[in-house]
N, C-alpha and C positions, 0 to 999 in steps of 0.2 A: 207470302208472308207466313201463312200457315206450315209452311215446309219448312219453316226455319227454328218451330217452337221447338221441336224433341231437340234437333242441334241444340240450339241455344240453351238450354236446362242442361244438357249433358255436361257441355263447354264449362255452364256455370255451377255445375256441381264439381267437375274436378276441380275449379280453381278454389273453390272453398275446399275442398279435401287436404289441397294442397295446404292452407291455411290451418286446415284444424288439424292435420299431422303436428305441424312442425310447432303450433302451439302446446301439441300434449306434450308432446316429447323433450319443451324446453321446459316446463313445470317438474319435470322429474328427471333434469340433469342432477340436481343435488342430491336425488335419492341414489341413483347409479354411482354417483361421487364415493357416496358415503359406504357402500354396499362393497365397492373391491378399493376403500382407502385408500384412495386418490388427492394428491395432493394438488394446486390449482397449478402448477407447470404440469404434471403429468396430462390432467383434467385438457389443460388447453391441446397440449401435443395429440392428445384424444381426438377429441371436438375439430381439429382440422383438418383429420380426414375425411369430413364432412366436408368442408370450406375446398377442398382438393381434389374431392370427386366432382364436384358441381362444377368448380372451375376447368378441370380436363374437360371435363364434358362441353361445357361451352365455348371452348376456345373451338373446338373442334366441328360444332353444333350446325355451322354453316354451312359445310361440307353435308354435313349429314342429312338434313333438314331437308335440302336440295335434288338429294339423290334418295332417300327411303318416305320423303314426306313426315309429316308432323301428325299426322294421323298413327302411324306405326309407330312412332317414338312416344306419342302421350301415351298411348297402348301399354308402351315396355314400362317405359316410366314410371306411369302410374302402378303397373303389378308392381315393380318393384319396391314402389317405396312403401306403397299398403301392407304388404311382406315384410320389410324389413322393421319396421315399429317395433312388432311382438317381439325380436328377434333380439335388438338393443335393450329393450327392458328386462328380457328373460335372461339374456348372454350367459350363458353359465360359467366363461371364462373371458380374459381379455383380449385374448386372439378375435376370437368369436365376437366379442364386442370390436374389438377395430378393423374386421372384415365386414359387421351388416353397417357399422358408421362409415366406408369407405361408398357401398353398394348403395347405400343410403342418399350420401352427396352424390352418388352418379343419377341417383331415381330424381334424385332433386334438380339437377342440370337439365335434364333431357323432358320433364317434365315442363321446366319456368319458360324455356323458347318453344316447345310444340304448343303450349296450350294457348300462350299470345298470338303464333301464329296461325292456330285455329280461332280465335278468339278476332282477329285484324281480319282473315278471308270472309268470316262471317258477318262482320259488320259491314264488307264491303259488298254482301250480296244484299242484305236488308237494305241498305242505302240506296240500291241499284233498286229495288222493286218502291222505293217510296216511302222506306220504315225510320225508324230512329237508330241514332247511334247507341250503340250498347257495349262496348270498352272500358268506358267507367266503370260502368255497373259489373263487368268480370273482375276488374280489378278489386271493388267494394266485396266480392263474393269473396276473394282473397282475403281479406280484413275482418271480414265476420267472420269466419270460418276459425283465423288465430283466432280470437276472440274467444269464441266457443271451444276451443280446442282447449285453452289456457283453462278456464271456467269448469271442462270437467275433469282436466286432470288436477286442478284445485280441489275439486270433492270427491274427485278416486281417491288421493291422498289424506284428505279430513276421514274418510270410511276406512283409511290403514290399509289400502291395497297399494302395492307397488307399479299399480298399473298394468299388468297382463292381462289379465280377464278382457277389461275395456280397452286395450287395444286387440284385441284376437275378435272382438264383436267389430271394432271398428274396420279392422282389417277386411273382416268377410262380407260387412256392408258394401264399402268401397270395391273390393274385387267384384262383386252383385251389381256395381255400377257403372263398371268396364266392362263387363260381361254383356247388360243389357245396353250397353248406352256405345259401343265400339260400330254399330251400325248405322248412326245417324253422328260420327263423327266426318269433317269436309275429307274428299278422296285429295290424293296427291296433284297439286299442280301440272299442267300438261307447259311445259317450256322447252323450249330448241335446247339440244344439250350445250349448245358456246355459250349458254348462256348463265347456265348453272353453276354455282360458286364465285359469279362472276365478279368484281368490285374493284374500285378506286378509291383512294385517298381527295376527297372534297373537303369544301372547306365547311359543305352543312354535314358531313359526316363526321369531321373532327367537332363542329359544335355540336352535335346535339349527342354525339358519345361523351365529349366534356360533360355536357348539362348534367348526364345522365350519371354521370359517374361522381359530380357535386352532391346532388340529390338523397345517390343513395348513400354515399359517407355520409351524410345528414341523418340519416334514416338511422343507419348503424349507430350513430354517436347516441342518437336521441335513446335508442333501446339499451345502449349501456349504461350510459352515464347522466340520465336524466334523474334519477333516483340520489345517487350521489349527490348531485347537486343539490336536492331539495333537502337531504339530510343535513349537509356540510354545512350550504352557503344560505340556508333559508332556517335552516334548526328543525325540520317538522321529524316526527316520531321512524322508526324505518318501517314499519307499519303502514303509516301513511306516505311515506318517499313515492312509493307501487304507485300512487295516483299519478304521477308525473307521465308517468309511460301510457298509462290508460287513456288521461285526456286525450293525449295525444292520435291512437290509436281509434278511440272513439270516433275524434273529429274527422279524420282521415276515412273514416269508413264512412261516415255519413254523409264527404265530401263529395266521394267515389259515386256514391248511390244518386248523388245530385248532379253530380259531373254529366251525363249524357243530356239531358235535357241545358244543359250550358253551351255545349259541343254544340248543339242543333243552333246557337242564338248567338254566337261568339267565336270569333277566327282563332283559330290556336298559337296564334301569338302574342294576339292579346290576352287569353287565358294566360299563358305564361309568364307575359311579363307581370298582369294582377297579382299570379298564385305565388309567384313569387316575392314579390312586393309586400303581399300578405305574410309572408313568413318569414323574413327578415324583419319587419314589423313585432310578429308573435314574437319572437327570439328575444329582440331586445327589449321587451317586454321580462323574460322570464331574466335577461341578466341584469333588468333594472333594480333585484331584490326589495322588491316593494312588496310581500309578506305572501302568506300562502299562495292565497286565492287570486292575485294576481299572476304569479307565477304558473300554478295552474291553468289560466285562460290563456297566457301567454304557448302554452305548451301545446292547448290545444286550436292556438290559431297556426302552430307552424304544423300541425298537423293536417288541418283545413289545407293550406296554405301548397304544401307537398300531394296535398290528396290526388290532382288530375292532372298532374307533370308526368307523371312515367306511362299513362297510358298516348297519352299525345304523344310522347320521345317517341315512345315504340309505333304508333301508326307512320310516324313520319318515313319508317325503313320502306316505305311502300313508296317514296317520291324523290331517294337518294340516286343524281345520275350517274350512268355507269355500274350500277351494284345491284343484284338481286336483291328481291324482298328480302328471302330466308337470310342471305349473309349480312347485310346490313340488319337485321332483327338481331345475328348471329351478336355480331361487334357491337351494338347498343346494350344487348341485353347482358353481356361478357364484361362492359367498363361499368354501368351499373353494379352490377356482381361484386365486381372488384374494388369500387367504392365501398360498398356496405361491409365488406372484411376489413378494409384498411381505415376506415373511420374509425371503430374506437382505440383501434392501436395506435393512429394518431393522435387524438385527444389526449389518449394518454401519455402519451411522449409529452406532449406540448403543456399538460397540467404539471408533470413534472418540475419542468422548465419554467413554464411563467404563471402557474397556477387554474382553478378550477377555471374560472368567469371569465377569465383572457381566452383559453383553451376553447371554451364554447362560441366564442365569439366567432371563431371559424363555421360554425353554421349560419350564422346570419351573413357573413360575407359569401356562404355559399350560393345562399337565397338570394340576394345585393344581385351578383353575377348572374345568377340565371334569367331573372328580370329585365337584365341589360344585354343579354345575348340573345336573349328568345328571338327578338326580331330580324338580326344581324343572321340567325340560324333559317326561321322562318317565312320570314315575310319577303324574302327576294330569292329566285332561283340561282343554286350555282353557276 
């Protein structure tokens, strides 16, 4: 149990680092915007070289994962992406900015599957000796981390700094924590090589890369267009809109933090049909328009509600037959991915077409279906 504290701290510092990058860095896309006159089609064709590195990287992740281990890739990963921060905010030109946003989404791919699948062996050896599940609680590390990330690129910006300084201290933090911490990450897997990369098409791997790829369109929709909605469809100030996204976030992190001691007391099917149940619930709460504060709560019960679905989705790559851990991790964590890009472009299409409060409803029938597939995915072996 004792052998497992430095891993575990390490595990759970990268995945808050992870977290509190990708929060600084989204607080001061408008400042980058505005700094090389970027218009919002230019801005997006930007920003998806981020969305493009991550996603090569993942498609490919399974393979990789397999044969160099997840120990060596959260390594690269991580330098790279603590590297590339300073790099995007200083960019002195737009090349330069669309080669560290490219290097960027690759640090980010190779980072989101190594650190789960360091985060899954780990929990699998605590468990083995008698301890608790702790997958939640790296995922909540994830969540506080944005959180805190968002919060002080909020008062880099209130002090007039474009953010360099405190990414260049952040950076050197984090590289200080691969450096010390690259020692007490899990070594590579020892597996027969026929075995490696190995996988099939099941029917709990098409459900629980479905669930997963519901989930995070959910996730993505909620960080764009939650704000909107409280502006549009509720009237509150855009001042206040930002709450929408917060609750939600909040609850999600406090879920996470609560999640492993639920794991130890409750089958992960039934957490999933609950968390989902509970969020489909939340949702149509927040499109019932029944005045701030309700909407609010409603936002932070889909948050609640999402909080210990993707840590469950992803232990399950460890019980899918026929497929390696790393490649089924690979394919879970790559339709997830893929969801959270193509939600708000969804919505958006669909707000188009049938409007704000029809267009969200698509996340409460997200949440609807994951509830009723949990068990159908879960509770019977292929």
């Amino acid at each position: 149990m004792k052998t497992a504290l430095l891993p575990r701290l390490i595990i759970s510092s990268l995945f808050a680092g992870n977290g509190l990058f990708f929060g600084f860095w989204a607080v001061h896309i408008p400042l980058v915007q505005a700094r090389f006159q970027l218009d919002p089609a230019q801005l997006g064709l930007l920003l998806l070289l981020i969305a493009g590195g991550s996603a090569g990287t993942l498609v490919t992740s399974g393979k990789t994962l397999d044969w160099f281990g997840s120990r060596t890739l959260l390594i690269l990963g991580s330098v790279l992406m603590f590297c590339m921060l300073p790099v995007m905010l200083g960019a002195p030109n737009l090349l330069v900015l669309g080669i560290a946003l490219l290097l960027y989404g690759i640090a980010n791919g190779l980072m989101d599957v190594a650190m789960n699948e360091q985060g899954i062996r780990l929990e699998q050896r605590i468990l083995s000796d008698g301890g608790k599940p702790i997958l939640s609680g790296l995922h909540g590390a994830f969540s506080l981390g944005g959180l805190g990330g968002a919060s002080f690129g909020a008062i880099s910006l209130k002090l007039g700094s474009n953010g360099l300084p405190a990414s260049l201290i952040m950076a050197a933090v984090g590289l200080g924590v691969v450096v010390f911490g690259r020692h007490y990450l899990l070594q590579a897997r020892h597996e027969h090589h026929e075995t490696k990369g190995s996988w099939r098409i099941s029917r709990k791997l098409v459900l629980v890369s479905g669930m997963a790829f519901l989930v995070f369109l959910s996730e993505g929709a909620i960080a764009d267009w939650s704000s909107v909605y409280l502006e549009k469809a509720i009237g509150v100030t855009t001042s206040r809109a930002a709450w929408g996204y917060a609750a939600f976030s909040m609850a999600m992190a406090v879920g996470r933090f609560s999640g492993d001691w639920i794991r130890m007391r409750v089958l992960p099917h039934d957490i999933l049909t609950f968390c989902g149940a509970i969020a489909a619930v939340g949702m149509s709460m927040v499109l019932w328009k029944g005045g701030e504060s309700l909407t609010l709560a409603g936002f932070a019960l889909v948050g609640m509600g999402f909080s210990n679905i993707a840590p469950i989705l992803f232990g399950e790559s460890r019980h899918l037959p026929d497929t390696s851990a790393a490649m089924g991790l690979s394919i879970i964590v790559s339709c997830g991915y893929i969801g959270f890009l193509s939600g708000p472009v969804l919505i958006g299409f669909l707000i188009k077409h049938t409007g704000l409060t029809l267009a969200l409803s698509v996340i409460a029938l997200c949440a609807a279906t994951v509830a009723i597939a949990s068990s159908m995915a879960l509770a019977h072996k292929d």
